[in-house]
N, C-alpha and C positions, 0 to 999 in steps of 0.2 A: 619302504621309506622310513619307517617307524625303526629298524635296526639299525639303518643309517643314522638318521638321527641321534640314537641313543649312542651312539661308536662316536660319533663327534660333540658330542657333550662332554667325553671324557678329555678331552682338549679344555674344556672349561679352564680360565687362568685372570686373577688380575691381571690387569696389562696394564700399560699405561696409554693414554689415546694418543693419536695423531693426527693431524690433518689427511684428510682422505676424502677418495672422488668419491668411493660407494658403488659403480654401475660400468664399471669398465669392462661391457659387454659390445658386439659388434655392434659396431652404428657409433659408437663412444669412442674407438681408437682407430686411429688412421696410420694405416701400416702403407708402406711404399719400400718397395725392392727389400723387403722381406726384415726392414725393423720398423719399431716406431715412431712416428713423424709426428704426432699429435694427439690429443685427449682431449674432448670433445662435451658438451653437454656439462657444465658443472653444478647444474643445479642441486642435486644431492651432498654438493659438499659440506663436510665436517669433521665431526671430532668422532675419532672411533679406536677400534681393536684393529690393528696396523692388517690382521688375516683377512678383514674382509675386502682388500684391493689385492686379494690372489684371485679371485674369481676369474680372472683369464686363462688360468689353469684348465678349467673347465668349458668356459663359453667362448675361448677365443684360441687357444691352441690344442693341436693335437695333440695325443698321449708324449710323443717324444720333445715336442716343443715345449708343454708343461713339466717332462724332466728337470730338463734344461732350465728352464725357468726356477723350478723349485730351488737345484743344485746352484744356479746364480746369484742367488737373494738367499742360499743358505737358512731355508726355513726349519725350523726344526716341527718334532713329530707334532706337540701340542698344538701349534701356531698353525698346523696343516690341517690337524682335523676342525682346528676353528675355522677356518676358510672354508672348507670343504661345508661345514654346515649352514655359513653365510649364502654360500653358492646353492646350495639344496632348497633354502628357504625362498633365492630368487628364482629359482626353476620353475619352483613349484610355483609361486607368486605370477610368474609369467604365463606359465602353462594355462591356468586359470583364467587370466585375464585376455591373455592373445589369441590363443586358439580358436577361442568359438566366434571370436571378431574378424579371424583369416587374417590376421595381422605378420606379417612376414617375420618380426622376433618370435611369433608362435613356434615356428619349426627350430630355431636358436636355441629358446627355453626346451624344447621337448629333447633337442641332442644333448643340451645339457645334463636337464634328468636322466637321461639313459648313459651319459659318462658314470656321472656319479652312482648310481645304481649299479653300476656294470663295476666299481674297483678300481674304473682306469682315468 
């Protein structure tokens, strides 16, 4: 996690902020016949680094769906490893929290962690 980490630090960038959901993990987006129909929970809204609303990349599509995704929104490499480390720190964040509660985003967070860890 610690090599992860340090790989997406190097993404580090002024940005400029944006509005943003924060948490568009499953439970947060309402998919129907296979697009998006909804965004859901917006309590975490605000001002932030535009990377951290990729995190579906990770917690919500599979490897070729987060292509696609990537290639769509035209992210470039910085803007990915900042996402990628936004996403690491909610994995981790979740893994902690949900797991030992049996909480069903527990397993969510843990597939997360093991994308991210895994390169893909």
């Amino acid at each position: 996690m610690l090599r992860l980490w340090d790989q997406c630090r190097e993404g580090a960038a002024d940005v400029d902020p944006v509005l943003l959901h924060g948490d568009l993990i499953p439970g947060n987006v309402l998919v129907a016949g296979g697009r998006l129909r909804a965004v859901l929970d917006w309590g975490g809204l605000g001002a932030g680094d535009p990377a951290q609303d990729l995190d579906p990349a990770w917690a919500v599509l599979d490897e070729d769906g987060a292509a696609a995704f990537r290639d769509g929104l035209d992210v470039d490499d910085a803007s990915w490893l900042r996402a990628r480390g936004f996403a690491l720190e909610q994995a981790v964040g979740g893994v902690i929290s949900y797991v030992p509660r049996r909480h069903p985003l527990g397993a969510v967070m843990q597939r997360t962690l093991g994308r991210l860890l895994s390169g893909r």
